[in-house]
RODO-2510 file (C-alpha; in nm, 4 decimals, decimal comma):
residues 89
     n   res          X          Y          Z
     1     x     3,3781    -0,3804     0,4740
     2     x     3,0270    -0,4862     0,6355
     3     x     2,8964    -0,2750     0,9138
     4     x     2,6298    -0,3852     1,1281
     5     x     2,5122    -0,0873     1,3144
     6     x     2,3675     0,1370     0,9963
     7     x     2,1028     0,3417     1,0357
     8     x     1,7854     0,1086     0,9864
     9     x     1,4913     0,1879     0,7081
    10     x     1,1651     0,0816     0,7449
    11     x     1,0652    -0,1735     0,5060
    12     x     0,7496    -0,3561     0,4642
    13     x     0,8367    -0,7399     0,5441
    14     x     0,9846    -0,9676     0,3416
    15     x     0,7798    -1,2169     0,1418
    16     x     0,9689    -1,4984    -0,0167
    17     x     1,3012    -1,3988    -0,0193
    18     x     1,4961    -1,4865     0,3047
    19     x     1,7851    -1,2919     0,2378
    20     x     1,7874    -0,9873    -0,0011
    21     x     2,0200    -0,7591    -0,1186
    22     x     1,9173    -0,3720    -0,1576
    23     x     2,1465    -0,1091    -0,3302
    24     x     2,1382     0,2227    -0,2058
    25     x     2,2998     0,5601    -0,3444
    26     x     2,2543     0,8724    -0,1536
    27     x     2,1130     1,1846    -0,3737
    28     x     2,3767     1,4140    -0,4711
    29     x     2,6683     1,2496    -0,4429
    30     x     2,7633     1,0446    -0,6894
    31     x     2,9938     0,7133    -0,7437
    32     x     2,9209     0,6047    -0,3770
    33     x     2,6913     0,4006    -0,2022
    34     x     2,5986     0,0991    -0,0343
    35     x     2,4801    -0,2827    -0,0615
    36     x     2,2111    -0,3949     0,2436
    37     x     2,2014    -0,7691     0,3168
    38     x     1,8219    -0,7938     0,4678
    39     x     1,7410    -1,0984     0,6296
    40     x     1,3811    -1,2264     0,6377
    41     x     1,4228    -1,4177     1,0117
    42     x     1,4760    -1,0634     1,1867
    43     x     1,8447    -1,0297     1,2135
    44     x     2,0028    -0,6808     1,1580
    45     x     2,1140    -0,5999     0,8596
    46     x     2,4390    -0,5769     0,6678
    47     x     2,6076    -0,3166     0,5098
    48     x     2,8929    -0,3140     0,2522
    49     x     2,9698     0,0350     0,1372
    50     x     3,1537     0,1728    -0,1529
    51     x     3,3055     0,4431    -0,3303
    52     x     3,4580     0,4155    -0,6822
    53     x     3,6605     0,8175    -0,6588
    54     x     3,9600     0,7256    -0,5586
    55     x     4,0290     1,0398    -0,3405
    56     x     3,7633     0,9772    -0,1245
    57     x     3,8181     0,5961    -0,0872
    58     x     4,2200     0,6751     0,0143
    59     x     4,0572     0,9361     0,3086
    60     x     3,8086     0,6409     0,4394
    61     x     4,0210     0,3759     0,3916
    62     x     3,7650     0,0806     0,4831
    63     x     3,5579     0,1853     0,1879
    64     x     3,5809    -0,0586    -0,1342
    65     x     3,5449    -0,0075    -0,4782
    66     x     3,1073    -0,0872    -0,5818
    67     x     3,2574    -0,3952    -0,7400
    68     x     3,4168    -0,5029    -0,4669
    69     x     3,1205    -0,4394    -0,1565
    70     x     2,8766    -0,6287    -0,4449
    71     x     3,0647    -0,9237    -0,4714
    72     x     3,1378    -0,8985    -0,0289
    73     x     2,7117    -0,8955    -0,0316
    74     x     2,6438    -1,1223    -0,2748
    75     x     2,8965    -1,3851    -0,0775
    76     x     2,7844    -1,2981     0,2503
    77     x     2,3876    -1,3276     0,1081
    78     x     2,4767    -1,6891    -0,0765
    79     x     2,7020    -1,8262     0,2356
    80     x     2,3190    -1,7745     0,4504
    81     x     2,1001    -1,8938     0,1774
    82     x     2,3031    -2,2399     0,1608
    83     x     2,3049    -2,1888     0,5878
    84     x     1,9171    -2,1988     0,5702
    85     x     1,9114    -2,4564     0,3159
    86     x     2,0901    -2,6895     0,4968
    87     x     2,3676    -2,6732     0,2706
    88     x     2,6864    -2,5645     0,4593
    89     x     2,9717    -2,7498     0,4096
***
């Protein structure tokens, strides 16, 4: 599940690369996470987030597996890539 509204890092700008995805994993808990679709024109961020124990993923219940959210930020970060490309069918 993507979530728009995440708490936003500061990040030096983006050179090259107009959409980028960044994995993050908070210390000291472990199997969880989350993928950040960055976008070089400005726009917020994305966030697919993910937690492979099972437990807590059943509690949250719009968490996916880290498979899962990579594959959700890799297609979100390829469907704008062909957008700025011209490329959209």
């Amino acid at each position: 599940m993507a979530f728009q509204n995440a708490p936003q890092t500061l990040r030096a700008p983006m050179e090259g690369d107009p959409v980028r995805i960044i994995p993050h994993s908070p210390k000291g808990i472990p199997a969880t996470g989350s993928f950040e679709v960055q976008f070089a024109d400005g726009r917020p961020s994305v966030y697919f987030y993910w937690d492979d124990n099972a437990g807590r993923r059943a509690i949250t219940m719009n968490i996916t597996s880290q498979d899962e959210a990579r594959e959700a930020a890799r297609a979100l970060a390829r469907t704008e890539l062909n957008r700025l490309r011209g490329l959209e069918s």
